[in-house]
Biopython code that builds the backbone (N, CA, C, O; Angstrom):
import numpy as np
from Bio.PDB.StructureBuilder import StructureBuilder

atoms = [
    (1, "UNK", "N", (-52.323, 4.377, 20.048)),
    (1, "UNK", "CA", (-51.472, 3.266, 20.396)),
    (1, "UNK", "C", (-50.044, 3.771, 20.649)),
    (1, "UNK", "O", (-49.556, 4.431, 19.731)),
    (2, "UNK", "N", (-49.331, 3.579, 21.689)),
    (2, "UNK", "CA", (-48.313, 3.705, 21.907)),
    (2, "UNK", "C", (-47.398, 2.603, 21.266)),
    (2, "UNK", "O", (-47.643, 1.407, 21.103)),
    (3, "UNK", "N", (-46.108, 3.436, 20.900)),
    (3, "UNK", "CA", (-44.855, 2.542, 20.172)),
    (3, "UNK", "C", (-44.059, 2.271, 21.525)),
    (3, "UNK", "O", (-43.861, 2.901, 22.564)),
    (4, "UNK", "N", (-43.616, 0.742, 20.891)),
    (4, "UNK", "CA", (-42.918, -0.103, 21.736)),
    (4, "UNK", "C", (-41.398, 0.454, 21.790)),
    (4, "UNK", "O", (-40.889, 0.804, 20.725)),
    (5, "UNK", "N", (-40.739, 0.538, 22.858)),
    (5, "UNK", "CA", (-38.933, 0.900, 22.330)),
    (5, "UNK", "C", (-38.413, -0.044, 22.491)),
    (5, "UNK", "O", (-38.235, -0.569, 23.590)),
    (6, "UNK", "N", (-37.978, -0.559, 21.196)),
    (6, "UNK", "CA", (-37.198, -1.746, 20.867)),
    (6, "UNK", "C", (-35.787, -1.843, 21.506)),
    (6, "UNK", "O", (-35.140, -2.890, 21.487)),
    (7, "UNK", "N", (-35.471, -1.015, 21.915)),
    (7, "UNK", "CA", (-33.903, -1.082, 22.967)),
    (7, "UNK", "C", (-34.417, -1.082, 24.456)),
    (7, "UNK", "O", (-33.589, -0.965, 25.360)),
    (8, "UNK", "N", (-35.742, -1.209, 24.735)),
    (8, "UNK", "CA", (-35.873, -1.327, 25.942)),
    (8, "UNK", "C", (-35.339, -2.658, 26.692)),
    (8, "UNK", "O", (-35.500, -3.722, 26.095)),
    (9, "UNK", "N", (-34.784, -2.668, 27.821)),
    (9, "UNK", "CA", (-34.204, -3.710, 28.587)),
    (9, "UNK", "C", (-32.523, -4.028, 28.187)),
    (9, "UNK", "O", (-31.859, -4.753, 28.927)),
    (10, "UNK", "N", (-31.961, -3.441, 27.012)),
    (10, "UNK", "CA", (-30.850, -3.658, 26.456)),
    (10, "UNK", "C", (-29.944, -3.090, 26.953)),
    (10, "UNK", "O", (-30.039, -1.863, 26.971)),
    (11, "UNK", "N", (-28.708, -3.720, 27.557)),
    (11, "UNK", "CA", (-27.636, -2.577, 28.319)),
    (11, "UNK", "C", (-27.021, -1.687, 26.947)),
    (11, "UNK", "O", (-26.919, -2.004, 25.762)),
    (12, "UNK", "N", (-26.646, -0.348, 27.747)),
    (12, "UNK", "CA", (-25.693, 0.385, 26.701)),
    (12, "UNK", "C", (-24.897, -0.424, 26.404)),
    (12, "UNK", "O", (-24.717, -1.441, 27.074)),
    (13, "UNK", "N", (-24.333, -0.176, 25.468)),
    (13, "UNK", "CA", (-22.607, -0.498, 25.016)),
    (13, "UNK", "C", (-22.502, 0.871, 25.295)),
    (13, "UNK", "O", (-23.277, 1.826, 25.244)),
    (14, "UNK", "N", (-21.068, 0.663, 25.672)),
    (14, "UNK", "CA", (-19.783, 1.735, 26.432)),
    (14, "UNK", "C", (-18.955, 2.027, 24.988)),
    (14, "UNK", "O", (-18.903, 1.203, 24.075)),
    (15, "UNK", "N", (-18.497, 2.988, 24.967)),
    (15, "UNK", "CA", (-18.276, 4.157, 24.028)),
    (15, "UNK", "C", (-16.603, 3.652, 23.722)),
    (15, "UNK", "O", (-15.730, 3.976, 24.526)),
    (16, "UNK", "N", (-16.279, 2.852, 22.510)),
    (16, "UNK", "CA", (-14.886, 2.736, 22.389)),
    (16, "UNK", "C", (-13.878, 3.990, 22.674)),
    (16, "UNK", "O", (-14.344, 5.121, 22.814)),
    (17, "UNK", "N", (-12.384, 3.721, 22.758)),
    (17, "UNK", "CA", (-11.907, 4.779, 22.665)),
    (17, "UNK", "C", (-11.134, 4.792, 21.088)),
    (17, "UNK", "O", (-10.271, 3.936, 20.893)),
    (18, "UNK", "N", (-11.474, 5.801, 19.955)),
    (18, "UNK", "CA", (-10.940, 6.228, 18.800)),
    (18, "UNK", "C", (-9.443, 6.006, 18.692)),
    (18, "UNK", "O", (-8.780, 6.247, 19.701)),
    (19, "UNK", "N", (-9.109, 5.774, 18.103)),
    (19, "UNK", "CA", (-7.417, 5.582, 17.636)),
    (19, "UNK", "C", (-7.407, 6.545, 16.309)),
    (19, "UNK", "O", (-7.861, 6.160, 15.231)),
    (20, "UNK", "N", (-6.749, 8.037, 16.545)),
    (20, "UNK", "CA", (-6.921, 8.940, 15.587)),
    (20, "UNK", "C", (-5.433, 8.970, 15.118)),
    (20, "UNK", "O", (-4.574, 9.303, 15.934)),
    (21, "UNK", "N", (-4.949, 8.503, 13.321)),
    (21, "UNK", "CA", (-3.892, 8.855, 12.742)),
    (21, "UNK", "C", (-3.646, 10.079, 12.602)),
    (21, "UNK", "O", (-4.535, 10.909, 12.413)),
    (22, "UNK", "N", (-1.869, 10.477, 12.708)),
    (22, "UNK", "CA", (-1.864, 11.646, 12.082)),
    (22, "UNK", "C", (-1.997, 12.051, 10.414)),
    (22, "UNK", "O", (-1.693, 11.015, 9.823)),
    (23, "UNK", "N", (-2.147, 12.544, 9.949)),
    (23, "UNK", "CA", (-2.273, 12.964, 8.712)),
    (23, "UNK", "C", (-1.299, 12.010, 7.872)),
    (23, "UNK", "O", (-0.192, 12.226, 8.365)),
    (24, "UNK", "N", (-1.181, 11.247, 7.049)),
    (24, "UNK", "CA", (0.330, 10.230, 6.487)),
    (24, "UNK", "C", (0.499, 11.006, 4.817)),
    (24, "UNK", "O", (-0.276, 11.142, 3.870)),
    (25, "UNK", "N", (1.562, 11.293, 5.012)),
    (25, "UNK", "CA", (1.940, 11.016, 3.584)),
    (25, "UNK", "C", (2.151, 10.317, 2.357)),
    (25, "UNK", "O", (2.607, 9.176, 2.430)),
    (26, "UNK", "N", (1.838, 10.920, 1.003)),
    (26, "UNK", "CA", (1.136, 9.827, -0.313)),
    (26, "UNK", "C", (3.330, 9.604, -0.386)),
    (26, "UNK", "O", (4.086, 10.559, -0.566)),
    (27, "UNK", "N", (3.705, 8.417, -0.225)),
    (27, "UNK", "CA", (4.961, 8.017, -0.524)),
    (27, "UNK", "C", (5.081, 6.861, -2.227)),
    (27, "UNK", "O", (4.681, 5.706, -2.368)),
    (28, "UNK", "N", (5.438, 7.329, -2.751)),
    (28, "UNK", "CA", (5.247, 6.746, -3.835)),
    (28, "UNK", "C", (6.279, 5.435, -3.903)),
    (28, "UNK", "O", (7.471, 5.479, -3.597)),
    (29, "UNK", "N", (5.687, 4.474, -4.285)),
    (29, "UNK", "CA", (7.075, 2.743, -3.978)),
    (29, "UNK", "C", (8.161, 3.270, -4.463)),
    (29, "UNK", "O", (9.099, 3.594, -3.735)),
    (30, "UNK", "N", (8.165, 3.421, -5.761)),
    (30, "UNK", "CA", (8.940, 3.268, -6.732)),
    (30, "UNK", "C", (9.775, 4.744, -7.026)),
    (30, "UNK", "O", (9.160, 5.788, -7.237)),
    (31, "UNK", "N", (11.373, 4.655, -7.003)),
    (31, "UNK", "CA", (11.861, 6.037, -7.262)),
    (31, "UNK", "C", (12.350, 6.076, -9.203)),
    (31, "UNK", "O", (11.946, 5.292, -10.062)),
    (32, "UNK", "N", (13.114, 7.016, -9.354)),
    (32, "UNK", "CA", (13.468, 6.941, -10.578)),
    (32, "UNK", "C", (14.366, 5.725, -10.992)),
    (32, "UNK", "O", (14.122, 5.291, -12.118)),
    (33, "UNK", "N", (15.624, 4.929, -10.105)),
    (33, "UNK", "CA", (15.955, 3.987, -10.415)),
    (33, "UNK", "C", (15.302, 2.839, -10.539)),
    (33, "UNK", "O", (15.946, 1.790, -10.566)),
    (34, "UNK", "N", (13.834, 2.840, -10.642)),
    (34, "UNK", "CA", (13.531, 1.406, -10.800)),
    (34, "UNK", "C", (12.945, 2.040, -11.845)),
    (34, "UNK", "O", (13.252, 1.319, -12.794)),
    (35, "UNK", "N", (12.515, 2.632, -12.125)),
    (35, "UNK", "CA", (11.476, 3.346, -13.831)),
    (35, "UNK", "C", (12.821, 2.551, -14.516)),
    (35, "UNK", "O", (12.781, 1.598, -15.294)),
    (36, "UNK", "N", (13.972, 3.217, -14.003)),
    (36, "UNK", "CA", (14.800, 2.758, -15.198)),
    (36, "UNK", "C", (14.987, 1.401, -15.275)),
    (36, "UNK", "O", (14.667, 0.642, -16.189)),
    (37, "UNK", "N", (15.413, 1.215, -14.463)),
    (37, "UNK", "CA", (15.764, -0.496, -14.179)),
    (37, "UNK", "C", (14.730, -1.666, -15.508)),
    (37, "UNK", "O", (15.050, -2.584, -16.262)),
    (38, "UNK", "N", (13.213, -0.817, -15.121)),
    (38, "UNK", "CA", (12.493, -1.390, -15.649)),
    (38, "UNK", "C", (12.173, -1.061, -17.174)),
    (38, "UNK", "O", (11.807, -1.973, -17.916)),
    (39, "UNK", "N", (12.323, 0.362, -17.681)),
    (39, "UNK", "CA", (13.101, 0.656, -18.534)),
    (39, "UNK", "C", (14.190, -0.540, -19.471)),
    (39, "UNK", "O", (13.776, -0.970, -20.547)),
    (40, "UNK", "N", (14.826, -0.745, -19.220)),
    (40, "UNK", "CA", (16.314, -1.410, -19.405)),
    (40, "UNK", "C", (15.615, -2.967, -19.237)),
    (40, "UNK", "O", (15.683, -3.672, -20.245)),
    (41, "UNK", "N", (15.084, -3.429, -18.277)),
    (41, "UNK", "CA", (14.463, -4.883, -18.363)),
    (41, "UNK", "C", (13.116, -4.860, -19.668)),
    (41, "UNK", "O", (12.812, -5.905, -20.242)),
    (42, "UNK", "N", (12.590, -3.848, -19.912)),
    (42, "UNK", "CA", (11.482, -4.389, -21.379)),
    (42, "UNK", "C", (12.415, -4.441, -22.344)),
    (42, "UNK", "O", (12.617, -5.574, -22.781)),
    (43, "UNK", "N", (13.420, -3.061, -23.087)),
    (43, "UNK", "CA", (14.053, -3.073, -23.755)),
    (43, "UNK", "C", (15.166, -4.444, -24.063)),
    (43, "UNK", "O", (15.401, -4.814, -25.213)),
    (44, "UNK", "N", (15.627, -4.936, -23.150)),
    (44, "UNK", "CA", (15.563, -6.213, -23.149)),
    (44, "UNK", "C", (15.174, -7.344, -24.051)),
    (44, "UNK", "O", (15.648, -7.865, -25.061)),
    (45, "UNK", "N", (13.905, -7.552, -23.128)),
    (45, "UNK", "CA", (13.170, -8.073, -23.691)),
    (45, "UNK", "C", (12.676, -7.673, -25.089)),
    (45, "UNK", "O", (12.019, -8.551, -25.648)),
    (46, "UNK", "N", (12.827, -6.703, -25.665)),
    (46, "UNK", "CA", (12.000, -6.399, -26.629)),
    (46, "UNK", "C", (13.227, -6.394, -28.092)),
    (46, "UNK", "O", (12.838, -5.985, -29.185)),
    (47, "UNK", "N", (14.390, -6.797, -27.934)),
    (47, "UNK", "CA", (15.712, -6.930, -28.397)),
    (47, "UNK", "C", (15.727, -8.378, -28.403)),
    (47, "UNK", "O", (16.338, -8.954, -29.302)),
    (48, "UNK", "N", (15.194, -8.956, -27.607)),
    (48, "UNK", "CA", (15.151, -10.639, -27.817)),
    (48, "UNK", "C", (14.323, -10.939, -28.524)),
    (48, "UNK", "O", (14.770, -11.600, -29.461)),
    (49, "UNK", "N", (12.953, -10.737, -28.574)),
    (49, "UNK", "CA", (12.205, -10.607, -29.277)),
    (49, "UNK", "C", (12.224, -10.487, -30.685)),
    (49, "UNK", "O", (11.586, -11.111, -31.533)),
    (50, "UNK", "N", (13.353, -9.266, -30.836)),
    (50, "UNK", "CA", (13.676, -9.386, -32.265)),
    (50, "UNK", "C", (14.528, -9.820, -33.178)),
    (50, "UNK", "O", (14.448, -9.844, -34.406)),
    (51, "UNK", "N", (15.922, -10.397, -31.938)),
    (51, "UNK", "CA", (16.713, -11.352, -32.103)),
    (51, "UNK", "C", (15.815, -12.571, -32.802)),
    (51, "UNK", "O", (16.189, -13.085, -33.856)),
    (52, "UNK", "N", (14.698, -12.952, -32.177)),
    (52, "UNK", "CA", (13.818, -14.238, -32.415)),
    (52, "UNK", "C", (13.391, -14.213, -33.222)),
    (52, "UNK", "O", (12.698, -15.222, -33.351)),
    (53, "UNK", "N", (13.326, -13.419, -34.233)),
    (53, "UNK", "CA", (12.799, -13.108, -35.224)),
    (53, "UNK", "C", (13.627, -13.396, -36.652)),
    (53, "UNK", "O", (13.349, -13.812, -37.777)),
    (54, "UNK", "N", (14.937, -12.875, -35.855)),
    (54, "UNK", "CA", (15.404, -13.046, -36.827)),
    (54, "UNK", "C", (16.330, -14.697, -36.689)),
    (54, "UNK", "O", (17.459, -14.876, -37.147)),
    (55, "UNK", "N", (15.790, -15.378, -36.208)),
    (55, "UNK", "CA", (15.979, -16.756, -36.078)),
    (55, "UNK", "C", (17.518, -17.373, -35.097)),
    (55, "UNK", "O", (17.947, -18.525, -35.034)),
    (56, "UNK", "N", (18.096, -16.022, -34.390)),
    (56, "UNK", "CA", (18.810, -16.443, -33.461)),
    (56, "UNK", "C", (18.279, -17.434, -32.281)),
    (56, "UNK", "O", (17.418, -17.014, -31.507)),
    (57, "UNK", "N", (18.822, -18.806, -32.146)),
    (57, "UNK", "CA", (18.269, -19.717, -30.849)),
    (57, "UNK", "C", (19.430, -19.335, -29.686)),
    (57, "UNK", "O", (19.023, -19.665, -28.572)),
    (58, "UNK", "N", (20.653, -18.776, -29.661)),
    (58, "UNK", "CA", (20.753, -18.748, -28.834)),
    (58, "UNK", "C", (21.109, -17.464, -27.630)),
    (58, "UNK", "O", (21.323, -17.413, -26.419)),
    (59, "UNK", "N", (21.035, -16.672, -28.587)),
    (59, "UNK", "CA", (20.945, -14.545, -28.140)),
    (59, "UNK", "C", (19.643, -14.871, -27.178)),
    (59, "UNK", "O", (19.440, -14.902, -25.964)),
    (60, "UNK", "N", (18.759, -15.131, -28.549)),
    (60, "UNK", "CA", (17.458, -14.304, -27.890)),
    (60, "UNK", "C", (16.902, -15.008, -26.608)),
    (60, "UNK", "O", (16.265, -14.256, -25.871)),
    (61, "UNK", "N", (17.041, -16.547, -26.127)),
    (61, "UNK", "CA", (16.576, -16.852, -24.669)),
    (61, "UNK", "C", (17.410, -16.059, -23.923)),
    (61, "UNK", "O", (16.904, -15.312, -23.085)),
    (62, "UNK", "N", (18.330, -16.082, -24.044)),
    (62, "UNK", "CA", (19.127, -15.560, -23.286)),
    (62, "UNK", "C", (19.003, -14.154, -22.667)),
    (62, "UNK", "O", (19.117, -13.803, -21.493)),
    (63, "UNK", "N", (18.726, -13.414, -23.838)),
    (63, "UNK", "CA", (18.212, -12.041, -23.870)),
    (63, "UNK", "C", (16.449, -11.875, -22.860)),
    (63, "UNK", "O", (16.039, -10.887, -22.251)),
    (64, "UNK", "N", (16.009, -12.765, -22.974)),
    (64, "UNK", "CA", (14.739, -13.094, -22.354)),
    (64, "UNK", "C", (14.672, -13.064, -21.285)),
    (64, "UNK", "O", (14.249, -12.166, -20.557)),
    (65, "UNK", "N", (15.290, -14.542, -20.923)),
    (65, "UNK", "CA", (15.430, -14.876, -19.667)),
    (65, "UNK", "C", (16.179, -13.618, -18.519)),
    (65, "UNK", "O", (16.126, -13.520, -17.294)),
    (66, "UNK", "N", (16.721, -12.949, -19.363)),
    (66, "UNK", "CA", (17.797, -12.079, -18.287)),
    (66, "UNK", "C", (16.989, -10.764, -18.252)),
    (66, "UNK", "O", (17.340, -9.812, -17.556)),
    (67, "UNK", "N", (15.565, -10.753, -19.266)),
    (67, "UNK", "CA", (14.702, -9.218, -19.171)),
    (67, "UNK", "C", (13.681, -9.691, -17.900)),
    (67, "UNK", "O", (13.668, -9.142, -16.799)),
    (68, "UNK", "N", (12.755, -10.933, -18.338)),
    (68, "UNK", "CA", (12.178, -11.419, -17.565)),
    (68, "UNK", "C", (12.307, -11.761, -15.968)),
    (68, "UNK", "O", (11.750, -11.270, -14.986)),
    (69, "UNK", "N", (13.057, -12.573, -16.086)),
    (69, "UNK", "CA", (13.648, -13.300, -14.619)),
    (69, "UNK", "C", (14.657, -12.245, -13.667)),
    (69, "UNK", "O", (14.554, -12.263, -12.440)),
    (70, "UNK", "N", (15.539, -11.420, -14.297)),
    (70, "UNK", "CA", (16.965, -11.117, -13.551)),
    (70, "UNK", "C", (16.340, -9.220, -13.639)),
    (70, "UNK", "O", (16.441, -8.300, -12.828)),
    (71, "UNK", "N", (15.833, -9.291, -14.755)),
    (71, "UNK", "CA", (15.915, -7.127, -14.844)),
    (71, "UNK", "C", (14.867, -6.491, -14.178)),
    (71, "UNK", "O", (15.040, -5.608, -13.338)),
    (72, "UNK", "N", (13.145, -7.172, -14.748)),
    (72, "UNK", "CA", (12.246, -6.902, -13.946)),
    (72, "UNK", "C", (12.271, -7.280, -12.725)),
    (72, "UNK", "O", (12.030, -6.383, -11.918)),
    (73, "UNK", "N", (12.498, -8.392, -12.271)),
    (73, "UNK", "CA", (11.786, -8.518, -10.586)),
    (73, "UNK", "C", (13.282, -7.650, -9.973)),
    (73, "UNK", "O", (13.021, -7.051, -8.930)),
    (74, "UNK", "N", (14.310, -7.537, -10.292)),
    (74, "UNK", "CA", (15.329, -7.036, -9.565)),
    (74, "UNK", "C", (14.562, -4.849, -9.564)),
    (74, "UNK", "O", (14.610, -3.904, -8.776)),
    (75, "UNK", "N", (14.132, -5.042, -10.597)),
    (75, "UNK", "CA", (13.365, -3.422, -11.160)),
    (75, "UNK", "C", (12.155, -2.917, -9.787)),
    (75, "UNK", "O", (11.853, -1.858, -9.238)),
    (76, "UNK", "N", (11.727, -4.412, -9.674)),
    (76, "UNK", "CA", (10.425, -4.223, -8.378)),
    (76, "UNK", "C", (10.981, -4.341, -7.071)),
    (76, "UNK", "O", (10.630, -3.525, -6.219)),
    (77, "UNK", "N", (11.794, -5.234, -6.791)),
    (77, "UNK", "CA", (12.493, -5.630, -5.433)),
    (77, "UNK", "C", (12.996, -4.856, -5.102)),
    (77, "UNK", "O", (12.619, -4.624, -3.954)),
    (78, "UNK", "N", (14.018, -3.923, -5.532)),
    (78, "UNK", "CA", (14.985, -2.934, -5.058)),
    (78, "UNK", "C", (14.375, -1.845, -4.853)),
    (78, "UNK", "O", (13.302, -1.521, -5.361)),
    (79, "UNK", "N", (15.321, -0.939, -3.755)),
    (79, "UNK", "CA", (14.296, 0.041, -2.422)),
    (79, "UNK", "C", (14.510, 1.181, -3.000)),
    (79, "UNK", "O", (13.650, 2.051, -2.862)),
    (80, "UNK", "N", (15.797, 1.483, -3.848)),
    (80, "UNK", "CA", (16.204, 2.346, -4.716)),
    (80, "UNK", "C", (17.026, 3.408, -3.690)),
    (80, "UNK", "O", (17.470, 4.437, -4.199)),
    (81, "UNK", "N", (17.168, 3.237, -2.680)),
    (81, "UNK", "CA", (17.907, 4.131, -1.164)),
    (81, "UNK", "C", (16.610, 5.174, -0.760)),
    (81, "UNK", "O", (16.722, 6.395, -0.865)),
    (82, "UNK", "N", (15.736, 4.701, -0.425)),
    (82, "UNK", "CA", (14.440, 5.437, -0.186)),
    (82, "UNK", "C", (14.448, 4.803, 1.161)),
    (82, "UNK", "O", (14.548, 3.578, 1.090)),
    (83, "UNK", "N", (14.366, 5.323, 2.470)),
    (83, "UNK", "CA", (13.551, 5.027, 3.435)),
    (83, "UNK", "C", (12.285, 5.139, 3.354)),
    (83, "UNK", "O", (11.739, 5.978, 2.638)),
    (84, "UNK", "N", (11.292, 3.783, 4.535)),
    (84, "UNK", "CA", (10.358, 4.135, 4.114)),
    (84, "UNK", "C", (9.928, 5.189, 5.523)),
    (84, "UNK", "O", (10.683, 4.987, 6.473)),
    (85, "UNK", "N", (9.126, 5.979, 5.714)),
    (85, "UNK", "CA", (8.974, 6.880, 6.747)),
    (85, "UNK", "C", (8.565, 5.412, 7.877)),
    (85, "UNK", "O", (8.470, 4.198, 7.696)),
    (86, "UNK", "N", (8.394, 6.414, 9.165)),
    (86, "UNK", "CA", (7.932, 5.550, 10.447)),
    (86, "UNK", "C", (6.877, 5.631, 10.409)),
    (86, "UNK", "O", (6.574, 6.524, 9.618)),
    (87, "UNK", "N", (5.717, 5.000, 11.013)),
    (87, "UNK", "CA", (4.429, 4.838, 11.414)),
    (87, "UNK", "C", (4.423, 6.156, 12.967)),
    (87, "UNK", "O", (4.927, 5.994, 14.078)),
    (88, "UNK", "N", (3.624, 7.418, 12.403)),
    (88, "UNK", "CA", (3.130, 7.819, 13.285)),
    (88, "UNK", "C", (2.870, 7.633, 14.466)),
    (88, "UNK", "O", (2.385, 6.501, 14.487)),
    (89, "UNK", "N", (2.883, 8.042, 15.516)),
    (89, "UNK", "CA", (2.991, 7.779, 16.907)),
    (89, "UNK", "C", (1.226, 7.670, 16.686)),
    (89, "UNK", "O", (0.728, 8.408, 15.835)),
    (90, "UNK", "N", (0.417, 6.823, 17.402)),
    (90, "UNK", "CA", (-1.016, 6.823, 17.090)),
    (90, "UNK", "C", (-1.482, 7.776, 18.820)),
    (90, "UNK", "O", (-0.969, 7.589, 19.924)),
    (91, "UNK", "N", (-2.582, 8.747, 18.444)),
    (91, "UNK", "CA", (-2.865, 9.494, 19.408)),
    (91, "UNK", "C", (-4.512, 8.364, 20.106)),
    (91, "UNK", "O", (-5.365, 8.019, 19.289)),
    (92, "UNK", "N", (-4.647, 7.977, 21.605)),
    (92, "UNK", "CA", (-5.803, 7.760, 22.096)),
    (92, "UNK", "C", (-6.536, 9.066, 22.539)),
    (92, "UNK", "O", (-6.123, 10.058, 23.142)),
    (93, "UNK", "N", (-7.845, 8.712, 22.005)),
    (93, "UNK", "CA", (-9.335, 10.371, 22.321)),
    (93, "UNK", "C", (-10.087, 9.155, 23.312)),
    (93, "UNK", "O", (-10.257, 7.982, 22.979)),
    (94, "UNK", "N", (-10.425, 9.701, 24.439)),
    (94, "UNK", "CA", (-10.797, 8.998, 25.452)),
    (94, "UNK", "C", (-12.649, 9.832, 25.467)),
    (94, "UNK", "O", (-12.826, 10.988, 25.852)),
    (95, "UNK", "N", (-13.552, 9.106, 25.070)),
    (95, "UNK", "CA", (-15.044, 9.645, 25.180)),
    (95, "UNK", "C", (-15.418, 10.217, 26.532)),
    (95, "UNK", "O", (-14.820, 9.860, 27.547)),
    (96, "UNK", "N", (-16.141, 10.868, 26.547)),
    (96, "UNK", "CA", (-16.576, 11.475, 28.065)),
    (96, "UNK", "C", (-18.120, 11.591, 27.443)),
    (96, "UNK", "O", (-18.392, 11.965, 26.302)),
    (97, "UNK", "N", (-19.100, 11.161, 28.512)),
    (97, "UNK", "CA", (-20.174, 10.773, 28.482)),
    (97, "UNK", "C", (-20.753, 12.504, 29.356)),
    (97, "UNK", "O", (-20.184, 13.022, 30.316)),
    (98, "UNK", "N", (-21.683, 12.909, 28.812)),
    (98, "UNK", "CA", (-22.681, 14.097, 28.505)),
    (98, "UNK", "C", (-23.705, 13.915, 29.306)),
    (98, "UNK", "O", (-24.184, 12.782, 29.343)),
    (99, "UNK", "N", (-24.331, 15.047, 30.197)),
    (99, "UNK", "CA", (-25.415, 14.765, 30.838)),
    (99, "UNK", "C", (-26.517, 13.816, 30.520)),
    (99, "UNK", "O", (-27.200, 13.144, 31.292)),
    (100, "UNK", "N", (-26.553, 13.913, 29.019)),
    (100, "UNK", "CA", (-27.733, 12.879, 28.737)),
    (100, "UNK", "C", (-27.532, 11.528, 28.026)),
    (100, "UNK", "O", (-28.196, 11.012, 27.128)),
    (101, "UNK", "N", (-26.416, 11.089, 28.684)),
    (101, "UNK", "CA", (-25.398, 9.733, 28.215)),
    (101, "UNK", "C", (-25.191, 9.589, 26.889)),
    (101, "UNK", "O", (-25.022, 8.514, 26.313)),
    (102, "UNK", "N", (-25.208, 11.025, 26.235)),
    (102, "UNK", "CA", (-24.231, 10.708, 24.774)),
    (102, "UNK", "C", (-23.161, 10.933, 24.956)),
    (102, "UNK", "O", (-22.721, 11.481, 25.967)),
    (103, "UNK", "N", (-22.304, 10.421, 23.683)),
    (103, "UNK", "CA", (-20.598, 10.617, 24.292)),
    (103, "UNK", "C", (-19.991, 11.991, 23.518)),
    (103, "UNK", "O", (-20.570, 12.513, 22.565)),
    (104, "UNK", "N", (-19.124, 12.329, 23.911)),
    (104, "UNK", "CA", (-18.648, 13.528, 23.664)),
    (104, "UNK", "C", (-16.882, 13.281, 23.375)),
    (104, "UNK", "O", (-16.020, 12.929, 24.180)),
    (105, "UNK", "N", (-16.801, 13.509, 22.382)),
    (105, "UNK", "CA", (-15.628, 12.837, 22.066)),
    (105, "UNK", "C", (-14.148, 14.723, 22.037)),
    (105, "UNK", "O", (-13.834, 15.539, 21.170)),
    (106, "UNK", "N", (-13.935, 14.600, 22.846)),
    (106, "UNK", "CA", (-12.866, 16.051, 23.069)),
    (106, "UNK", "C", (-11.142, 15.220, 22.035)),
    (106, "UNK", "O", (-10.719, 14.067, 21.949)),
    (107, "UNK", "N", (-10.761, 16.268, 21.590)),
    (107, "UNK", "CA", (-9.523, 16.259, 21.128)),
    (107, "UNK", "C", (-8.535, 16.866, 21.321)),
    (107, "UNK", "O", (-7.510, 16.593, 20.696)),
]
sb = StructureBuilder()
sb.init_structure("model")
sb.init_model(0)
sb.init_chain("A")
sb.init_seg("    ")
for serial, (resi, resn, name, xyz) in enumerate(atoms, 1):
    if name == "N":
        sb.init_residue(resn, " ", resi, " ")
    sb.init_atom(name, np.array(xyz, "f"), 0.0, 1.0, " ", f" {name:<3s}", serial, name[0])
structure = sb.get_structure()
């Protein structure tokens, strides 16, 4: 018994063209001024905390609110004078089709 070819009658699809990145660099978000920043925003917090403890009402929100709200997100938001690099110029690889209509992808 002969097998049926299930792609029989089916047009090719045509061979995209690749969009090849260059190599990118691991850039890390965060420089040493925000370690600290953030640093300085727990400590903070962690001084209010013990203000609260010791039954101050009006240190320790205060102390809170200004670790929480004003030290951390200012700790994440800020760029720290870091550019961030550019986006690679992206290179097009254009397929070229092979005597026996596979594609051949040159670089």
């Amino acid at each position: 018994m002969a097998k049926k070819d299930k792609y029989k009658g089916k047009p090719e699809a045509k061979p995209r063209p690749k969009i090849v990145r260059e190599k990118e660099k691991a850039v890390l978000p965060f420089t040493k001024k925000n370690y600290i920043l953030f640093a300085i925003g727990i400590f903070v917090i962690v001084i209010g905390y013990v203000t609260l403890g010791y039954g101050s009402i009006t240190l320790a929100p205060i102390l809170l609110v200004l670790g929480y709200c004003v030290l951390i997100p200012i700790a994440i938001i800020i760029n720290g004078g870091k550019e961030r690099p550019k986006e690679p110029a992206q290179k097009e690889i254009k397929p070229t089709l092979l005597p026996g209509g596979t594609p051949e992808v040159k670089k």
